[in-house]
C-alpha positions as CSV (number, residue, x, y, z in Angstrom):
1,X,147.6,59.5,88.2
2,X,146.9,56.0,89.5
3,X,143.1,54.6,89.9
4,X,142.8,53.9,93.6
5,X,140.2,50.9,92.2
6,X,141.8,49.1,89.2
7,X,145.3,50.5,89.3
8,X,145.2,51.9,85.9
9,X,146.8,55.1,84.6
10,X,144.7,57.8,84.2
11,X,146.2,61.8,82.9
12,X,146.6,64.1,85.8
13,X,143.7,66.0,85.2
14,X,141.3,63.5,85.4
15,X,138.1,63.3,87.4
16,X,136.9,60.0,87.1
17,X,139.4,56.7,85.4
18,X,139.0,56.3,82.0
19,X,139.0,52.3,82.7
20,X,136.6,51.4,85.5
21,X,134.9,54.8,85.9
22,X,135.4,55.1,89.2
23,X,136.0,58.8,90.7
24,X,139.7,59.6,90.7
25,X,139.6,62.5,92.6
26,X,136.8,64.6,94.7
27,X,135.7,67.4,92.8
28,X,137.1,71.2,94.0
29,X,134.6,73.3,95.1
30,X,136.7,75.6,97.4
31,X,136.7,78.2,94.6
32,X,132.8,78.2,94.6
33,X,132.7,78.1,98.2
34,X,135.0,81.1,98.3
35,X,133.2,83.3,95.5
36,X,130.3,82.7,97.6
37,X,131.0,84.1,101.0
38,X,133.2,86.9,99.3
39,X,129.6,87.7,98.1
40,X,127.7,87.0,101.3
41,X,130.5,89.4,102.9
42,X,129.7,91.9,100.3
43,X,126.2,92.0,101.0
44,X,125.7,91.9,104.7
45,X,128.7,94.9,104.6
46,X,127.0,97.0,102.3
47,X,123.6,96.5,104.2
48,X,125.3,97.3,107.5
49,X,126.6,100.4,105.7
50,X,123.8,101.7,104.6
51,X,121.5,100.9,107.7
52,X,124.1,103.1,109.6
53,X,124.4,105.8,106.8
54,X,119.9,105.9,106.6
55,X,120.0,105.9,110.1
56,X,122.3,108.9,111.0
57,X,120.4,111.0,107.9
58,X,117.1,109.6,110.2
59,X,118.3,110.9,113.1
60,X,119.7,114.2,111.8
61,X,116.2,115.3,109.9
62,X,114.5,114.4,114.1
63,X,117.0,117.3,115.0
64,X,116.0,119.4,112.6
65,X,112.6,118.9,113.1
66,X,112.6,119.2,116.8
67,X,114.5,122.7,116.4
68,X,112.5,123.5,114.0
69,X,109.4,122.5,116.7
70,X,111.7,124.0,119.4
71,X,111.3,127.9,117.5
72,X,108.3,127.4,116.2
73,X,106.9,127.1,119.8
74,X,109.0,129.8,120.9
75,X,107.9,132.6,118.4
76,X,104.5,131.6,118.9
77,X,105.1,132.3,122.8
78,X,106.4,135.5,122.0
79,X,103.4,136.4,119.8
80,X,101.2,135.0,122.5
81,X,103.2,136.9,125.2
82,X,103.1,140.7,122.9
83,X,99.4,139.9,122.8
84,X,99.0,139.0,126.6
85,X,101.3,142.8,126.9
86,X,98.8,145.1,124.9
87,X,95.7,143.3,127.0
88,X,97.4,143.9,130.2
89,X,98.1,147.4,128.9
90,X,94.5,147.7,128.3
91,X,95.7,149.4,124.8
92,X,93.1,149.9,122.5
93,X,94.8,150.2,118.8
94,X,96.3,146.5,119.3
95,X,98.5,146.0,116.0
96,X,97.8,143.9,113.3
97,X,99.2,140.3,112.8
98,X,101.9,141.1,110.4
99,X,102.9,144.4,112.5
100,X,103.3,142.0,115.4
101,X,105.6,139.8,113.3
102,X,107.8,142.3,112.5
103,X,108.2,143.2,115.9
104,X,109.0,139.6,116.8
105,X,111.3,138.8,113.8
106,X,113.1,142.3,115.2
107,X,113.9,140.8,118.0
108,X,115.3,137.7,116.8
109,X,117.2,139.2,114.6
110,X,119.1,141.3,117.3
């Protein structure tokens, strides 16, 4: 490989000429470049991934929670409403807590 300054003959690896000094050829830093947005991609993918992987697990424990919300309310309208029943009734011997939440889980269960 020639020296673009002095002409002189330089092996075919070389970087700079072993007479004047003077750079031969520029150095290759598409490798570098390369490695480095393979690992940029890496990154931003595996964040994107996981953002959308946390926010479907997010989304599914609110669902869970609202139904959970969703039948609390309702068996504590059902207790309310059995209690609103006996005082209407004007029933005296008005059953315990627990009796009433057998009563409630009976019907749920049917």
């Amino acid at each position: 490989m020639k020296c673009p300054k002095c002409g002189s003959e330089n092996p075919n690896d070389s970087v700079f000429c072993v007479s004047c000094g003077e750079r031969i050829k520029e150095k290759n830093n598409s490798k570098k470049y390369l490695v480095a947005l393979i690992i940029v991609s890496v990154v931003c993918v595996c964040t994107i991934a996981s953002t959308i992987v946390l926010s479907v697990l997010y989304t599914k424990k609110v669902n869970e929670y609202q139904d959970l919300t969703r039948e609390r309310d309702s068996y504590k309208s059902s207790y309310e409403l059995v209690l609103e029943q006996y005082k209407d009734l004007n029933i005296q011997n008005k059953p315990s807590k627990e009796e009433l939440d057998e009563i409630i889980r009976k019907q749920y269960s049917e």
